[in-house]
C-alpha positions in Angstrom: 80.2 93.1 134.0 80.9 96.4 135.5 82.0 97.5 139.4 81.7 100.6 141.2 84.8 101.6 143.1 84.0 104.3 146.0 87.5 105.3 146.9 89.3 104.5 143.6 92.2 107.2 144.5 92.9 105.3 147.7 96.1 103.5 147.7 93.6 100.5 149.0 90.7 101.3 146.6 93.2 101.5 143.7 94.6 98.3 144.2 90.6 96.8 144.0 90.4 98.9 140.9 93.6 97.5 139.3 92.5 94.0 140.3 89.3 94.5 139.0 90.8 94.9 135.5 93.2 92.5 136.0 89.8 90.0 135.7 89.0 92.0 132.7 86.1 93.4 134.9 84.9 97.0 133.5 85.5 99.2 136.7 83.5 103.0 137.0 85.6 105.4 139.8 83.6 107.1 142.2 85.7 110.8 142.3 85.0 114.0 143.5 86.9 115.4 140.6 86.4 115.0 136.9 90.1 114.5 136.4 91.7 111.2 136.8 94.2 111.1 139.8 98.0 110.5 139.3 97.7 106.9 140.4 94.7 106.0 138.0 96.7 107.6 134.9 97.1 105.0 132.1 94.4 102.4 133.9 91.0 102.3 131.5 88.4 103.3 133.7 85.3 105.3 133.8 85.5 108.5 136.1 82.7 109.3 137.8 82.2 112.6 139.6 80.1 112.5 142.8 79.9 112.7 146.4 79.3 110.7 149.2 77.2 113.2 151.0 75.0 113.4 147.8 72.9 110.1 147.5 71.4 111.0 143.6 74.8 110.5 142.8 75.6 107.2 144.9 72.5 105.9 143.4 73.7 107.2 139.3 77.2 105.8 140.1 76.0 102.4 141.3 73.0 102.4 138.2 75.2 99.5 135.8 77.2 98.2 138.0 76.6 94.4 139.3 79.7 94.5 141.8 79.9 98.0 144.3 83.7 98.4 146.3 83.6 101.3 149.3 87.1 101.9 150.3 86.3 105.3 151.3 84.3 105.0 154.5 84.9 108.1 156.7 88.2 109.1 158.5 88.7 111.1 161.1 91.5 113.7 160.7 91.6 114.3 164.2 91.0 113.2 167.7 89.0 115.8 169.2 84.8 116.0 168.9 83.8 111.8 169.3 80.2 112.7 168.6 80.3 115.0 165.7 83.0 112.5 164.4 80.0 109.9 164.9 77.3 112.1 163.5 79.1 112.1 160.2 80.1 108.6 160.1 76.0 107.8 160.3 75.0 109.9 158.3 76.9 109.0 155.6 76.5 105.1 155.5 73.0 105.4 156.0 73.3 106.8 152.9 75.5 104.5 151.1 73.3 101.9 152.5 69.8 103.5 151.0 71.6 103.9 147.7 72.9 100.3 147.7 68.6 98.8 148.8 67.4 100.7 145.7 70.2 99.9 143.2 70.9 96.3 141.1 74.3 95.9 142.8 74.6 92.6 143.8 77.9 92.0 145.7 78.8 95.3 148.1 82.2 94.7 149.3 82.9 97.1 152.5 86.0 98.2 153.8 86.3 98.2 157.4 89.4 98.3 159.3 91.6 96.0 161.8 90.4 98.2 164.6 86.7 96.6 164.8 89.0 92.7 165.9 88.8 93.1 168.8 91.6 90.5 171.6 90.9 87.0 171.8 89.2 85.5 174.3 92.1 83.8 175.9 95.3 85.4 176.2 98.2 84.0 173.4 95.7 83.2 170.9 95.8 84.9 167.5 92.6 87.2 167.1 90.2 86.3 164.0 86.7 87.3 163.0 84.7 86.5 166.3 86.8 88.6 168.1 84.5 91.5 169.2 85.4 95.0 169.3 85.6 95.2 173.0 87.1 98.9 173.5 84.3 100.9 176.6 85.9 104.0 175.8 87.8 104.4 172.3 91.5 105.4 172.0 90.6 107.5 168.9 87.3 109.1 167.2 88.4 106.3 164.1 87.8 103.3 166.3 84.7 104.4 167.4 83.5 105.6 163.8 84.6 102.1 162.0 83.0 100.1 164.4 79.8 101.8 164.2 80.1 102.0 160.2 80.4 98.0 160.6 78.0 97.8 162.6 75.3 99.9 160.9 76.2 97.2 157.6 75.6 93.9 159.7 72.1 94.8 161.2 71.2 95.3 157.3 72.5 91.9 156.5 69.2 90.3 158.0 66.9 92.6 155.4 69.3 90.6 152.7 71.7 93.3 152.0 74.0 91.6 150.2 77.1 93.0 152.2 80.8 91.4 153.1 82.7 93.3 155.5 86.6 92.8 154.6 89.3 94.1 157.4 92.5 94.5 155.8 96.1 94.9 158.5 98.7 97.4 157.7 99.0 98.3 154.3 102.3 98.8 152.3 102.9 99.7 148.9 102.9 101.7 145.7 100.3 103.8 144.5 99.6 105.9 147.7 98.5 109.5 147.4 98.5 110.2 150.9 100.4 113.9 152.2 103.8 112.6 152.9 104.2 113.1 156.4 101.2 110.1 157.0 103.2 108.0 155.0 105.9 105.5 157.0 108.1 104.5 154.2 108.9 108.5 153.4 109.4 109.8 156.9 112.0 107.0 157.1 114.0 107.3 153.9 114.3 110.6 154.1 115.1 110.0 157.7 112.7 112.7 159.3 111.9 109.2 162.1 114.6 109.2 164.8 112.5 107.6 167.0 109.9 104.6 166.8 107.5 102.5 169.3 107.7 99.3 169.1 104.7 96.5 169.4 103.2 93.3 167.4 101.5 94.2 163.9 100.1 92.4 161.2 101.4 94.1 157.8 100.2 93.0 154.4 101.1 93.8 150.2 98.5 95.7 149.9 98.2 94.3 146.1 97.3 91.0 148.6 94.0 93.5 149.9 93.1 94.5 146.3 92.9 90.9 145.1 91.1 90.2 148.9 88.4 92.6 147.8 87.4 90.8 144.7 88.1 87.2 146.0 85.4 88.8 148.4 83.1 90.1 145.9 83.4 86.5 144.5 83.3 84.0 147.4 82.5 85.7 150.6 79.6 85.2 152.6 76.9 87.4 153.1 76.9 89.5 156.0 80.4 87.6 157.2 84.3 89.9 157.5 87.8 88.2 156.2 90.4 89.6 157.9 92.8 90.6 154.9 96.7 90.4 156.2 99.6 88.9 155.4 102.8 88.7 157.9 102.6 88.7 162.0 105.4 90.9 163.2 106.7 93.8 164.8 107.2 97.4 164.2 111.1 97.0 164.8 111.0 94.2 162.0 109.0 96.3 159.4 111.1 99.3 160.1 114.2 97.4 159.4 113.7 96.1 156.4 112.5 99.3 154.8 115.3 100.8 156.0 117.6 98.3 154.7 115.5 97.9 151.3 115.8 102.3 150.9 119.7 101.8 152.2 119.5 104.3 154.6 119.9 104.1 158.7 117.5 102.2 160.8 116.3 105.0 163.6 118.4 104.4 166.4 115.9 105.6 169.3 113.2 103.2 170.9 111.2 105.0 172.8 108.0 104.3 175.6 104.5 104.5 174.2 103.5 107.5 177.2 105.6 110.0 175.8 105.4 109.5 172.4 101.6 109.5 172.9 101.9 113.1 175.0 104.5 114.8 172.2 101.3 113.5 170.0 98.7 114.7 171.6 100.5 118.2 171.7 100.7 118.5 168.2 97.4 117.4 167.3 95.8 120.3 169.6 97.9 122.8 167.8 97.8 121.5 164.5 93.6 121.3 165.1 93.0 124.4 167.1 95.7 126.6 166.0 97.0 125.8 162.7 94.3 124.4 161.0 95.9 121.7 159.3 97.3 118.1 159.4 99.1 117.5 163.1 103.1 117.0 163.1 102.6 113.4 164.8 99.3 112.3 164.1 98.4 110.2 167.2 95.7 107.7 165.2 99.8 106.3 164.1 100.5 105.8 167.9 96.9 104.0 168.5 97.3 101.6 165.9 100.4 100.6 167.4 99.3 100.4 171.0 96.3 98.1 169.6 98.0 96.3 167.3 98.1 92.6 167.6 98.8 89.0 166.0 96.0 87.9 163.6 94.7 84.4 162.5 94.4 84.5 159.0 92.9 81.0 157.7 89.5 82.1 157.4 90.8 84.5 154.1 92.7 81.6 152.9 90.4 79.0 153.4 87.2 80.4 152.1 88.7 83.7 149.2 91.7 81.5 148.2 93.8 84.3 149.9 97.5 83.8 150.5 99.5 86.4 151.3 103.0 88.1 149.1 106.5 88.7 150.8 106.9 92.6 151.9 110.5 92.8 150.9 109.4 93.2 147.5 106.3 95.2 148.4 108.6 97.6 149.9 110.9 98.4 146.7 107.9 99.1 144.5 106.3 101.3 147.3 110.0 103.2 147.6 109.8 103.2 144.1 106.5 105.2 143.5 107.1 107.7 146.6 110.3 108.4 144.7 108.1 109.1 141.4 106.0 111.3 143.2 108.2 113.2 145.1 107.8 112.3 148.3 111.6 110.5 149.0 
């Protein structure tokens, strides 16, 4: 059997790929380049050069392949421009959709995001899978964009697409390609973090999401998400034990989310409108953070088989590939 991977250079959709193989499952990667990336050097898998915006290549990459993975659902790079933002997310998963309805693929795993869970119903319960995205007016173009990419997937799920939606927490590990200066476990060991915000967030191995995917792909429901995470806990908590893991300080300033937000939001407008490039202190960071929350994770367990790996470990491979790479 073969499986499409949309995404493979993703530190998420490169985890699928690897557990994919690890199944002895053939696996084709959906690149824009004919060269394999860095992290897929050494794996034995089929490159295959296309584009999401092009849908005769969607539908030739997906021609074989029984199983389809997309891990590479649109991202906004910045917060300005909601509607373009959404214009682009639309377009292209209509796309991915059409190509999907006139292929033989018949598992499509999607990867949404811990955004679209939206806070329980009752205040001190863990949020699961019913909880509705719930936000009127969206911190950030990305919560906007994944919840209408979800969205856009259910309503097909009546018309028997064969779709499940999987939302994995906050990923850690190795195999991340990512520039450096969106990448936590860097920015702390080479202590360029003096100061953090602190708040509840669910963190996960992401080697736990990669195996999530294809227990998903397996057992999941149609048209039904799996929250795919791990540990409940804080900021503080995950800061400290990468910092103690890397041996290097813990950041000794914990500061207010208003004025970390407002440094944020200065360097995105320059980094947008006047430099053109990545901002300083992307503020999507920030956003996750203020929306992060505890979640229930027994439906994963209970219907994939899904349990989740300890992060201290997690954490010394991750340290050790961003050290192989360069980046600390």
């Amino acid at each position: 059997m073969k499986a499409l991977v949309i995404g493979a250079t993703g530190i998420i959709g490169n985890h699928v790929v690897r557990s994919l193989l690890d199944e002895g499952i053939e696996v084709r990667a959906f690149s824009r380049g004919i060269t394999p990336a860095y992290n897929l050097e050494g794996l034995k898998v089929e490159v295959f050069k296309g584009d999401l915006r092009d849908i005769d290549s969607l539908a030739k990459a997906m021609d074989g392949c029984r199983w389809a993975f997309h891990t590479a659902a649109y991202y906004p790079t910045h917060p300005f421009d909601l509607k373009g933002h959404l214009r682009h997310a639309k377009k292209e998963i209509d796309q991915v959709i059409q190509a999907v309805s006139h292929s033989h693929v018949e598992r499509f795993v999607y990867t949404s995001s811990l955004t679209t869970i939206g806070k329980p119903f009752y205040y001190g319960q863990l949020a699961d899978e019913t909880c509705r995205y719930n936000l009127k007016k969206p911190p950030h173009p990305y919560f906007a964009v994944k919840f209408l990419m979800e969205e856009e997937l259910r309503k097909k799920v009546y018309e028997g697409f064969p779709v499940v939606i999987v939302n994995p927490t906050g990923c850690f590990g190795p195999y991340e390609l990512k520039p450096p200066q969106l990448c936590l476990i860097p920015q702390l060991v080479k202590q360029k973090m003096p100061a953090y915000v602190d708040h509840k967030i669910n963190v996960v191995d992401v080697a736990d999401v990669g195996r999530g995917h294809v227990l998903a792909a397996k057992k999941g429901k149609m048209g039904e998400r799996y929250i795919l995470g791990g540990h409940n806990v804080s900021v503080q908590w995950v800061i400290e034990r990468i910092c103690k893991t890397a041996e290097v300080p813990v950041p000794s300033l914990k500061i207010p989310l208003s004025p970390a937000l407002a440094l944020s939001w200065i360097t995105e407008f320059v980094g947008h409108y006047l430099l053109n490039k990545i901002a300083l202190f992307p503020i999507l960071g920030l956003r996750f953070i203020q929306y992060g929350q505890h979640m229930d994770l027994s439906k994963a367990q209970k219907e994939l088989g899904l349990s989740p790996s300890p992060m201290e470990p997690c954490f010394e491979r991750a340290i050790d590939w961003f050290k192989s790479i360069g980046y600390c």
